[in-house]
C-alpha positions as CSV (number, residue, x, y, z in Angstrom):
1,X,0.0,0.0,0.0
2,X,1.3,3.5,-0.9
3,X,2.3,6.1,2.3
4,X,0.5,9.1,1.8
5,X,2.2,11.7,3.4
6,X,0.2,14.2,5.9
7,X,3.3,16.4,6.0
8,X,6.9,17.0,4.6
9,X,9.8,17.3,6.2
10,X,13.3,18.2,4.8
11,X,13.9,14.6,3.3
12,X,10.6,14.7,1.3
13,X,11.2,18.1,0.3
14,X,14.5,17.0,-0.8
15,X,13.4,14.1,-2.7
16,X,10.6,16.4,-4.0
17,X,13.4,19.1,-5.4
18,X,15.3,15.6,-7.0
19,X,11.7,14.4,-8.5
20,X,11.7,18.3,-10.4
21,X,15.1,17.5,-11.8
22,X,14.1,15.0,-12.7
23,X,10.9,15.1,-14.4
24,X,12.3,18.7,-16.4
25,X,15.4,16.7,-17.5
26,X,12.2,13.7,-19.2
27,X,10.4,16.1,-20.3
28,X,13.2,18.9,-21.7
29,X,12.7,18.7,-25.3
30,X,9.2,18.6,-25.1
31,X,9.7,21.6,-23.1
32,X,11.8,23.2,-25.6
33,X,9.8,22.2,-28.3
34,X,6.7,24.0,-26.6
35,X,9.0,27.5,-26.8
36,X,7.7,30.0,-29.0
37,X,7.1,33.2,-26.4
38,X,8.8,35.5,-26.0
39,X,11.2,34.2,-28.1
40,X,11.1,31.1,-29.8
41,X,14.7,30.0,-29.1
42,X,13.4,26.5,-27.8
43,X,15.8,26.8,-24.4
44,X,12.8,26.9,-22.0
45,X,13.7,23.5,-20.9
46,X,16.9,23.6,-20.5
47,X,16.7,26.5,-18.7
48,X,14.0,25.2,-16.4
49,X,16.4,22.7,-15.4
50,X,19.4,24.6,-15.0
51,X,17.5,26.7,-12.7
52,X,16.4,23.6,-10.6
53,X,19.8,21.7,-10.7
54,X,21.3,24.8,-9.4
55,X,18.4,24.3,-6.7
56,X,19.6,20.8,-6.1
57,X,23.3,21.7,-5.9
58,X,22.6,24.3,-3.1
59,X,20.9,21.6,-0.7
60,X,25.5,20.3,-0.5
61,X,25.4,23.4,1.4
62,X,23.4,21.5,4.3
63,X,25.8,18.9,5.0
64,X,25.0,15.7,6.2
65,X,23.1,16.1,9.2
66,X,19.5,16.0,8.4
67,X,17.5,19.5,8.2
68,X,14.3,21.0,8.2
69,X,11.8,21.7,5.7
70,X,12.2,25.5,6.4
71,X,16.5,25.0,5.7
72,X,16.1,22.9,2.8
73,X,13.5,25.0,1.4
74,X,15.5,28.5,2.0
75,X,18.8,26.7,0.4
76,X,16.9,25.9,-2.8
77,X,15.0,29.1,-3.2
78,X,18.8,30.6,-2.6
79,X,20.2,28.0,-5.5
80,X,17.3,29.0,-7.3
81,X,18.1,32.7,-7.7
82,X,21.4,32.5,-7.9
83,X,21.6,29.6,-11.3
84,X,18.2,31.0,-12.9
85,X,18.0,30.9,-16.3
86,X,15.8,32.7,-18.8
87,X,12.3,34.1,-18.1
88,X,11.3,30.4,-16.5
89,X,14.0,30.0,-14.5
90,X,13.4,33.2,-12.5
91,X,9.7,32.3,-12.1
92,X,11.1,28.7,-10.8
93,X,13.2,30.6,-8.1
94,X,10.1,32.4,-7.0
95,X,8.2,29.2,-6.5
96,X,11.2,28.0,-4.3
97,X,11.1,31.3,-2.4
98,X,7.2,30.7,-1.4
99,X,7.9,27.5,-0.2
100,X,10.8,29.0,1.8
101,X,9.0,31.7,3.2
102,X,6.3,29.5,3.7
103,X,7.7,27.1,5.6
104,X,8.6,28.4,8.5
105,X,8.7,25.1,11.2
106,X,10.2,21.9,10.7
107,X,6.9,20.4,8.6
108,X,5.5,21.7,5.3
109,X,1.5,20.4,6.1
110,X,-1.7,21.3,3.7
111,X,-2.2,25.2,5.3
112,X,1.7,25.4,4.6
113,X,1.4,24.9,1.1
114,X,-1.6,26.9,-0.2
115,X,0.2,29.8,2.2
116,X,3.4,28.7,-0.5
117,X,1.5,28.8,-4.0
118,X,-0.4,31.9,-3.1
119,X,2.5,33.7,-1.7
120,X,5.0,32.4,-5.0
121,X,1.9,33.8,-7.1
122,X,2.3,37.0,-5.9
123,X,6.5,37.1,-6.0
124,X,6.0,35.8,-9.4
125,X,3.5,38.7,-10.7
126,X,5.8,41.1,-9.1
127,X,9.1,39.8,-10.9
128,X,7.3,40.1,-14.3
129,X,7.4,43.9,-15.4
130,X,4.8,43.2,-17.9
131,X,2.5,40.4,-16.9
132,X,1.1,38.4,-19.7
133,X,-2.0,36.4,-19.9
134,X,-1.3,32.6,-20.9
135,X,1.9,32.0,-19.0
136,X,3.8,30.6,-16.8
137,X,2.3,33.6,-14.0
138,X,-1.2,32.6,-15.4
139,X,-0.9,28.5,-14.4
140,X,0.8,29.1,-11.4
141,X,-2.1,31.7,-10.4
142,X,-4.6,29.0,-11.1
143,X,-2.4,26.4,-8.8
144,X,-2.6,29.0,-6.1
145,X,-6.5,29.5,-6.6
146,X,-7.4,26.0,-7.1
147,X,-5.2,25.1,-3.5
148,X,-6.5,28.3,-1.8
149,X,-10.4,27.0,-2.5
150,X,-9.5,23.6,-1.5
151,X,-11.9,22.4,1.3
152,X,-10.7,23.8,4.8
153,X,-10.3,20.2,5.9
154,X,-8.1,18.8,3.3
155,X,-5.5,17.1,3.6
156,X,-1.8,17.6,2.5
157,X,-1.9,15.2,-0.5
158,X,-5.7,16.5,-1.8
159,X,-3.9,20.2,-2.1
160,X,-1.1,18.9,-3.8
161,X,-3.4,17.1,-6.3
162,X,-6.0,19.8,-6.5
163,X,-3.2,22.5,-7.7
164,X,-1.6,19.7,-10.0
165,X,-4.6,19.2,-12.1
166,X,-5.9,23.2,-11.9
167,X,-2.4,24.0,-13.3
168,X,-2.6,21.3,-15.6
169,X,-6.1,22.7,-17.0
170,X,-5.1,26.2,-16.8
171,X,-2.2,25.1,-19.2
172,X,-4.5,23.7,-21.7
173,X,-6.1,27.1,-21.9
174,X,-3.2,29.3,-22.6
175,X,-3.6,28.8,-26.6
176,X,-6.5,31.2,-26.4
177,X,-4.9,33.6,-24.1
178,X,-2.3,34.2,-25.6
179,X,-2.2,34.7,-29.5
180,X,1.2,33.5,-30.4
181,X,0.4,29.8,-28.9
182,X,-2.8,30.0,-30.7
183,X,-0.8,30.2,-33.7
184,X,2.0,28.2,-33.2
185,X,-0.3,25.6,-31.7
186,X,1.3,24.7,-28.4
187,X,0.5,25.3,-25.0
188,X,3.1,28.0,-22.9
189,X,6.7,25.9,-22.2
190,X,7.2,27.7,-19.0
191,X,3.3,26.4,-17.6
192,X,4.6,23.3,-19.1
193,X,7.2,23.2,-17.1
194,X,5.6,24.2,-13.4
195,X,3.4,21.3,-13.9
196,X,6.0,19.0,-14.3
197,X,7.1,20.9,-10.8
198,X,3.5,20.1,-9.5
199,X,3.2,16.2,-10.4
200,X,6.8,16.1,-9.0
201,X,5.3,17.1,-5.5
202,X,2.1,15.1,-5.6
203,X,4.3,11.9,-6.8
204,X,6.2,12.5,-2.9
205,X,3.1,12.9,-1.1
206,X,0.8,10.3,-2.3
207,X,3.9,7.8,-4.2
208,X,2.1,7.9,-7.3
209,X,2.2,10.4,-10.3
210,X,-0.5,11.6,-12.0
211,X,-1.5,10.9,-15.7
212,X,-1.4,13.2,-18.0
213,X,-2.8,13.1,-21.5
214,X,-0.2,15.1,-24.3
215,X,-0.6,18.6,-23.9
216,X,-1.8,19.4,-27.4
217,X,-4.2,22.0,-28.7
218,X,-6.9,21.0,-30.7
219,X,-6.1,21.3,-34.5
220,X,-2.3,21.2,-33.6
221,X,-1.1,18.0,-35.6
222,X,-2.5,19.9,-38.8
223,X,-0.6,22.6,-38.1
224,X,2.7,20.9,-37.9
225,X,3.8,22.0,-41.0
226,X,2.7,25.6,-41.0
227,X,4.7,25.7,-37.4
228,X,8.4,26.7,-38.8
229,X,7.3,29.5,-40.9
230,X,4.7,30.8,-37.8
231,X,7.4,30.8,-35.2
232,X,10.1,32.2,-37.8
233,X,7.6,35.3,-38.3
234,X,7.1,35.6,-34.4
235,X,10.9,35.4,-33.9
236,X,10.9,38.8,-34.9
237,X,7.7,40.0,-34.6
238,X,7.0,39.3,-30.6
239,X,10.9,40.6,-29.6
240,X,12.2,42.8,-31.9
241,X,15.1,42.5,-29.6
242,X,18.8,40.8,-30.1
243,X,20.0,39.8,-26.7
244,X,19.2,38.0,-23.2
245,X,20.8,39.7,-20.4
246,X,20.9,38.0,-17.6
247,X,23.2,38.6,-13.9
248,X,23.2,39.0,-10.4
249,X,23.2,42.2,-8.5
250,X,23.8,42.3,-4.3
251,X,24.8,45.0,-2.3
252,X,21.4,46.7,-3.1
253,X,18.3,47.9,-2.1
254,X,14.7,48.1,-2.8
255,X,14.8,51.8,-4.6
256,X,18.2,50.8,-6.3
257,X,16.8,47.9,-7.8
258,X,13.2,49.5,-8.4
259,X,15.0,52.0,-10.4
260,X,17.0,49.1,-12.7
261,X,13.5,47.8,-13.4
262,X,12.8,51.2,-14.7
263,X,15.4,51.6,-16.9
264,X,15.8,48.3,-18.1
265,X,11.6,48.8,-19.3
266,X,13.7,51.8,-21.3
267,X,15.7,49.2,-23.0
268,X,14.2,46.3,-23.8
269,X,11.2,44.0,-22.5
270,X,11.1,40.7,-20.9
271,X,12.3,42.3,-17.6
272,X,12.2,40.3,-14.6
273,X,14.1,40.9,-11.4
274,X,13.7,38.2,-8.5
275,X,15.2,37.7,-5.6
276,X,16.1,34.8,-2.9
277,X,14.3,36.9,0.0
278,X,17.7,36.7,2.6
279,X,17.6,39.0,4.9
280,X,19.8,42.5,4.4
281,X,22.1,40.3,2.2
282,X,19.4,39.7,-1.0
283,X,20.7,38.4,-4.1
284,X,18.7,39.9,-7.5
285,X,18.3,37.6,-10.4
286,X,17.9,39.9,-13.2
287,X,16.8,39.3,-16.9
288,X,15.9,41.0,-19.9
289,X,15.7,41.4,-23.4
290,X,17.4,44.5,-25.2
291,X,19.0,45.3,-28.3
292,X,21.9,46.9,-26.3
293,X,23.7,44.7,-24.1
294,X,26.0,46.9,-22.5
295,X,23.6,49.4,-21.5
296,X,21.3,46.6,-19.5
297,X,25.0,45.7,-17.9
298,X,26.0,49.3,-17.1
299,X,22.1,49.7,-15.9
300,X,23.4,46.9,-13.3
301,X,26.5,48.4,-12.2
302,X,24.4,51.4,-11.3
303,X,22.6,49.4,-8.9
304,X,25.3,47.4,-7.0
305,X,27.7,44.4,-7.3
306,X,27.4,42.3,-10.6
307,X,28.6,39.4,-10.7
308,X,27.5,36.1,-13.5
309,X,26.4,38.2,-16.2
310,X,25.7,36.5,-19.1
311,X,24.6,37.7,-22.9
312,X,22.8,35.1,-25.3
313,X,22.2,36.3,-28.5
314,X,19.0,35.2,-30.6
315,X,17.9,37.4,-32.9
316,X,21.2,38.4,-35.9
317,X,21.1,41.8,-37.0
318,X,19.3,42.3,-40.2
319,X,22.3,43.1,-41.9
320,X,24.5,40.2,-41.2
321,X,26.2,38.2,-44.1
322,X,26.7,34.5,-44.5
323,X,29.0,32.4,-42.4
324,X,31.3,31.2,-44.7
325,X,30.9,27.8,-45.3
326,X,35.2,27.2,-45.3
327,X,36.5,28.2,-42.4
328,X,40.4,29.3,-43.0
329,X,43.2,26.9,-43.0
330,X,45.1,28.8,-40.0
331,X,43.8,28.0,-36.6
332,X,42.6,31.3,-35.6
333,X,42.9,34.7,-36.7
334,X,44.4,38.0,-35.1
335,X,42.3,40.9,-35.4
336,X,43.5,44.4,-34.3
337,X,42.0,48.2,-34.6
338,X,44.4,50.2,-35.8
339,X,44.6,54.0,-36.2
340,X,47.3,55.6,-38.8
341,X,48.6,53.8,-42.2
342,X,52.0,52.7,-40.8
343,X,50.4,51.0,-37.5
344,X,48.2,49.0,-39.8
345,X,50.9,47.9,-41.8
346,X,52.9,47.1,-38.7
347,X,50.2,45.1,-37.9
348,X,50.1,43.4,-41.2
349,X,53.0,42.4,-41.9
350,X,52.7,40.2,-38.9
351,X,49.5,38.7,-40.3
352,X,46.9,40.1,-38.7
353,X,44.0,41.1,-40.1
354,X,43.4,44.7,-39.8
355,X,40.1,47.1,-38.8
356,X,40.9,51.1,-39.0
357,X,39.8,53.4,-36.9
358,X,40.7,56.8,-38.2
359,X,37.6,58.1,-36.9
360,X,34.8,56.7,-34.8
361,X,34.0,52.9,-35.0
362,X,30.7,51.4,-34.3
363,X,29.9,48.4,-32.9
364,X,28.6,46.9,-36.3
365,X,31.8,47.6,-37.8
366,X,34.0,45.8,-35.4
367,X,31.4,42.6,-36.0
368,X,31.7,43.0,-39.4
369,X,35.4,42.7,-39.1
370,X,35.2,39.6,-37.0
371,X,33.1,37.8,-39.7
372,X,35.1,39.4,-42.6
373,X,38.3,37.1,-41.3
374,X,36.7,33.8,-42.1
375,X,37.7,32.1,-38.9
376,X,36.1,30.5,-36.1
377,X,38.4,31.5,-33.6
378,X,39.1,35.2,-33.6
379,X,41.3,37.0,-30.6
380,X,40.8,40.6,-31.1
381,X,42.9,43.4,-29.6
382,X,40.9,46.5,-29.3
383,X,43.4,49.4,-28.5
384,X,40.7,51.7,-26.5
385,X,38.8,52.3,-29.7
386,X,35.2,51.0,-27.9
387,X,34.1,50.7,-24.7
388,X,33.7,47.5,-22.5
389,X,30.2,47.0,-22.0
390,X,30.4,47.5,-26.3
391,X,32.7,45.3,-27.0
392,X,30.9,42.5,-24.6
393,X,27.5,43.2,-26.7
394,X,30.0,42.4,-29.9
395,X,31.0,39.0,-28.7
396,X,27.6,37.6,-27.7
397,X,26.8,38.5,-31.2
398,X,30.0,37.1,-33.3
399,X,29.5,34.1,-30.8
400,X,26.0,33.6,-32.0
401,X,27.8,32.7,-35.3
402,X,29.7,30.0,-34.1
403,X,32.8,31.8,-33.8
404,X,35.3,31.8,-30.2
405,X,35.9,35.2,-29.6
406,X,38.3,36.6,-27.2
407,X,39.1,40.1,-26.6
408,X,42.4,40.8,-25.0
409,X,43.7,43.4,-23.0
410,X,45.0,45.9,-25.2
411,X,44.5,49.5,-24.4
412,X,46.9,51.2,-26.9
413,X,48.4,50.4,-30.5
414,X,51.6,50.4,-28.3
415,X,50.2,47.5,-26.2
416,X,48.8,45.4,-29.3
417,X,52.4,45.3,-30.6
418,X,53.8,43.9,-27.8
419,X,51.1,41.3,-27.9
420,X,51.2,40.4,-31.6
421,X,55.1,39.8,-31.3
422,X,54.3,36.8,-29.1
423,X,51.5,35.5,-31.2
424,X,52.0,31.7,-31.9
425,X,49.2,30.2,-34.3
426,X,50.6,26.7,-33.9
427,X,50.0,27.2,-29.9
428,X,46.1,26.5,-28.7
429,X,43.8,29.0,-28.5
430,X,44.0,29.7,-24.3
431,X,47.8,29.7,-23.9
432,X,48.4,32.0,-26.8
433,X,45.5,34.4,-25.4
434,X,47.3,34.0,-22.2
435,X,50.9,34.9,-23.6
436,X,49.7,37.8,-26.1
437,X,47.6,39.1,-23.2
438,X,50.3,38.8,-20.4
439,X,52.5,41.1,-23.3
440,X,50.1,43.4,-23.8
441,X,49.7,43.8,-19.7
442,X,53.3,44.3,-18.8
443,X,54.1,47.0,-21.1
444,X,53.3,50.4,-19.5
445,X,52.2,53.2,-22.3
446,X,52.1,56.8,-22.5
447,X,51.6,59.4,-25.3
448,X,52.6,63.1,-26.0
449,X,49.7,65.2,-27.5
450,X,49.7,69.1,-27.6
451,X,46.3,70.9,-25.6
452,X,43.9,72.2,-27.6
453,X,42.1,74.0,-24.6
454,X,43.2,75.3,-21.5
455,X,42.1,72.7,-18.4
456,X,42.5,71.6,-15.4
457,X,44.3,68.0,-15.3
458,X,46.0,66.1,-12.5
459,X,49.4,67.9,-12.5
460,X,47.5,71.9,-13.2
461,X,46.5,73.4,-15.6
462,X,47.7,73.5,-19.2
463,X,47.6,76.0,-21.9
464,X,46.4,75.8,-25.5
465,X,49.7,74.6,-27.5
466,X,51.1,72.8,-24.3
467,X,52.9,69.4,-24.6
468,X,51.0,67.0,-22.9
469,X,52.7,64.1,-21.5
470,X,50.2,61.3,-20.5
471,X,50.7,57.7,-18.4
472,X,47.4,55.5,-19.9
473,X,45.1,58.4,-19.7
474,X,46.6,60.4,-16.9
475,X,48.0,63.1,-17.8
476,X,51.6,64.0,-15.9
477,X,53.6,65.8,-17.8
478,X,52.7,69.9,-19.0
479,X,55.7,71.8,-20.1
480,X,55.5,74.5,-22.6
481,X,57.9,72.6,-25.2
482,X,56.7,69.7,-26.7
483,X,59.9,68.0,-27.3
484,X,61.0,69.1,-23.4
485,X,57.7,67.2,-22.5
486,X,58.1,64.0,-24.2
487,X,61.4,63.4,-22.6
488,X,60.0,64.2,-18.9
489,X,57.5,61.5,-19.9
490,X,59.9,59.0,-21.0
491,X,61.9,59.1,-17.7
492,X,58.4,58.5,-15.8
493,X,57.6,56.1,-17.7
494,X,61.1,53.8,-17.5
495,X,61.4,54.7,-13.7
496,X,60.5,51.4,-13.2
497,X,62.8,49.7,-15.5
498,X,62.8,48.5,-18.9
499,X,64.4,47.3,-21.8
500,X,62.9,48.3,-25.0
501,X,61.0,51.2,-25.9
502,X,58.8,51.4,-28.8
503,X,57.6,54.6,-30.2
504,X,54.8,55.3,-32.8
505,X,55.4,58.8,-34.7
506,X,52.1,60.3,-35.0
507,X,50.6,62.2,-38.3
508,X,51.5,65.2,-37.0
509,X,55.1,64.6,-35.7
510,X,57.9,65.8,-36.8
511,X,60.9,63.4,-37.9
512,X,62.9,65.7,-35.5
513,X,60.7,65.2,-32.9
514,X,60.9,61.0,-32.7
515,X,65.2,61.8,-33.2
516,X,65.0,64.2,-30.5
517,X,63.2,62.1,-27.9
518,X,65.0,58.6,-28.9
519,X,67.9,60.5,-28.7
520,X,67.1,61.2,-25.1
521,X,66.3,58.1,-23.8
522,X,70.1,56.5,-25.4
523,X,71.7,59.3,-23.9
524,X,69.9,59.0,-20.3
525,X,68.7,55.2,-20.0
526,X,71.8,53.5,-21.5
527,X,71.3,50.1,-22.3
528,X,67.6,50.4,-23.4
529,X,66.9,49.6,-27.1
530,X,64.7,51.9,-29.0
531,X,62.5,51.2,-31.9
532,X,61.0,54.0,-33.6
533,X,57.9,53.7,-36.3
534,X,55.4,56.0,-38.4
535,X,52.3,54.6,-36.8
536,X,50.4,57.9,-38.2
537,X,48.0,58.0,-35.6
538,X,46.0,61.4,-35.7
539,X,45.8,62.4,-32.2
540,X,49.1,61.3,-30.0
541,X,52.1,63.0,-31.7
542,X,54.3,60.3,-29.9
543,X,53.3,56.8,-28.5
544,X,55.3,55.1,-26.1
545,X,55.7,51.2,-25.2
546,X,57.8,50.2,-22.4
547,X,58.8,46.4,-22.1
């Protein structure tokens, strides 16, 4: 005879959060196969079980000794948060978190669970900027109604079964709420996926599973065939966006993170922040869909400590060419952004391939240059010429291609050199990254511009016509002769040692000027080799490199 449990302690509820692993991981493809909103990129089951494996992993965190349902149910609302994936997985966490904050004795009994699905109910609709009929939000609702009308006397395993099947039915309704399941013919993935969740719990309490007939809509099977061009349409029409954002923000508050939900509204759509409910030390699971990645991220770091972001790109831009179908022969290409004629053919004569920035680059240009190589591994050394949070939104999207992409450390032309001089195609892809980048690290840089403007800078205040002399972007050096200046900067920069200076003569520098100044340095720092090169760069009369 089956054991019907009349409560649940933290072994069941362990057992329970294995059963959901499960059940997702049987049922994943289905799952993923259901995924057509709000983008059709069929990963709602593998996110769903992400999400709940992260869960399971957090329970190690227990130990041995046995606990109760109220520390087994925090520790998977806490794994829940902090490994959700996607739109699903963030609704997951929130059903984790009313269970935790639900449960708050040893036993999880019948009053303890319709307290759980009502209280995840209202977590969830908060998460969801934008709540949408014919969801994930919508079956879980139902769950929480159908447990919450349950007969004040029932017991433990008749609440369990009652919000099963309500979730189950509210599921089978979501093709008419929603119009893009009506037309693809499937019921919502993520519901799909909560009543996997549901069955998982009832199967602990009573030992037995419930049946479930497929969870088709009627007329589906003669749809089959019109359901690649639907979903190809709704790909774009339902987003309209090119990226999943997704990280974790603590060291915040309630108004910071209200105001990220704001702005990230501004960006994009999809938004939905969660968090694991921990007392003054939350953790915010945050997700959206944008067209600009690194505005969502820097939206983040105005609200505290990111940490685990991670940028999926689904939709290509409009414009984007044809992989080509041969790969080249060499492993991997070196691309570098190069200002000045002479620095790019510096650059290839050592064979990499070559992106000028003699004004302004966009982000669309520096993708087109990745795809323009031909290869599917691409390091990239981008000398300052776009920011960070850009030049993360242009790998998720040359990744999308099936190309490795790795930026390396490069701040200057100067830096890049170094770097390309220790290039090695014949090593792997991770220690040559590691060499070129440990290059491009250890050689300090500075330039010598003239001022344009009179300002106030870290050493005073310079003049129009000043030499400028400048450590990375600090400047240090002011002196009324520009020559005077570059050698003041030369001996700051090889205070701390060195062996080999390289210098790039910019457009607007004089030969005399590069004679002058490498003249200098053999004169002062005997023993240190100088290389001097027309890089033509527009703005820095002189580059330095110091290895």
């Amino acid at each position: 005879m089956l054991e019907v449990l009349e409560t649940v302690d933290g072994t069941a509820l362990h057992r329970w959060a294995r059963a959901c692993a499960a059940g997702i991981e049987k049922h994943c493809d289905e799952i993923n196969d259901l995924n057509v909103f709000p983008v059709p990129d069929a990963d709602t089951g593998t996110n769903l079980l992400a999400t709940m494996r992260s869960a399971v992993d957090a329970l190690s965190s227990l130990g041995s000794a046995a606990a109760s349902a109220s520390g087994v149910a925090k520790a998977l609302a806490r794994g829940a948060v902090t490994g959700a994936r996607g739109n699903s997985g963030a609704i997951l966490s929130q059903v984790l978190r009313g269970v935790a904050e639900a449960a708050d004795t040893d036993l999880i009994d019948a009053r303890t669970l319709r307290s759980a699905l009502r209280h995840a109910a209202a977590l969830a609709l908060e998460a969801v900027s934008v709540p949408m009929e014919g969801t994930i939000v919508t079956v879980l609702a139902a769950a929480a109604d159908a447990a919450e009308q349950g007969h004040a006397d029932a017991r433990l395993s008749e609440i369990a079964t009652l919000a099963a099947d309500a979730a189950a039915e509210a599921l089978m309704r979501t093709p008419t709420q929603l119009d893009v399941l009506g037309a693809a013919g499937v019921v919502d993935a993520g519901g799909r996926g909560l009543v996997v969740i549901l069955d998982a719990l009832v199967e602990v309490v009573t030992g037995q599973a419930p049946e479930r007939a497929p969870f088709r809509t009627p007329g589906a099977d003669e749809r089959d065939g019109e359901n690649t061009c639907v979903v190809d349409h709704v790909a774009h029409a339902v987003s309209g966006q090119d990226y999943e954002v997704m990280y974790l923000v603590a060291e915040t508050d309630a108004d910071h993170i209200a105001r990220l939900r704001a702005r990230l509204c501004e960006l994009g759509d999809s938004v939905v922040i969660v968090s694991d409910g921990s007392d003054g030390s939350a953790t915010w699971s945050v997700h959206v869909h944008c067209s600009d990645a690194g505005a969502a991220v820097e939206a983040g770091l105005d609200a505290g400590r990111l940490r685990g972001v991670r940028i999926t790109c689904f939709v290509l831009d409009a414009t984007r060419t044809e992989r080509p179908r041969e790969l080249g022969a060499a492993p991997r290409a070196v691309l570098s952004v190069v200002e000045g004629e002479g620095a790019a053919e510096l650059f290839a004569q050592e064979g990499a391939h070559v992106l000028r920035s003699d004004g302004t680059i966009t982000r669309a240009q520096l993708l087109a240059a990745i795809r323009a190589t031909g290869h599917g591994e691409v390091m990239v050394l981008p000398n300052g010429a776009l920011a960070a949070q850009d030049l993360v939104a242009v790998g998720a999207q040359a990744r999308a291609d099936d190309r490795e992409v790795v930026f390396l450390p490069s701040s200057s032309t100067v830096q890049a050199l170094a770097a390309i001089a220790v290039h090695d195609a014949d090593r792997i892809a991770v220690d040559d990254a590691f060499a070129m980048s440990e290059a491009a690290a250890a050689t300090r840089w500075g330039s010598l511009r003239i001022a344009d403007e009179r300002a106030l800078t870290y050493v005073g205040t310079c003049e129009p016509g000043d030499g400028l002399g400048l450590v990375g972007h600090e400047v240090v050096v002011i002196e009324r002769d520009v020559a005077a200046a570059g050698c003041r900067l030369v001996d700051l920069v090889l205070g701390a040692g060195g062996e080999l200076v390289t210098i790039l003569l910019g457009a607007k520098a004089a030969d005399e000027l590069g004679e002058r100044v490498a003249g200098y340095i053999t004169s002062r720092h005997p023993g240190v080799e100088v290389m001097v090169y027309t890089g033509g760069q527009s703005r820095d009369l002189l580059q330095f490199g110091v290895e």
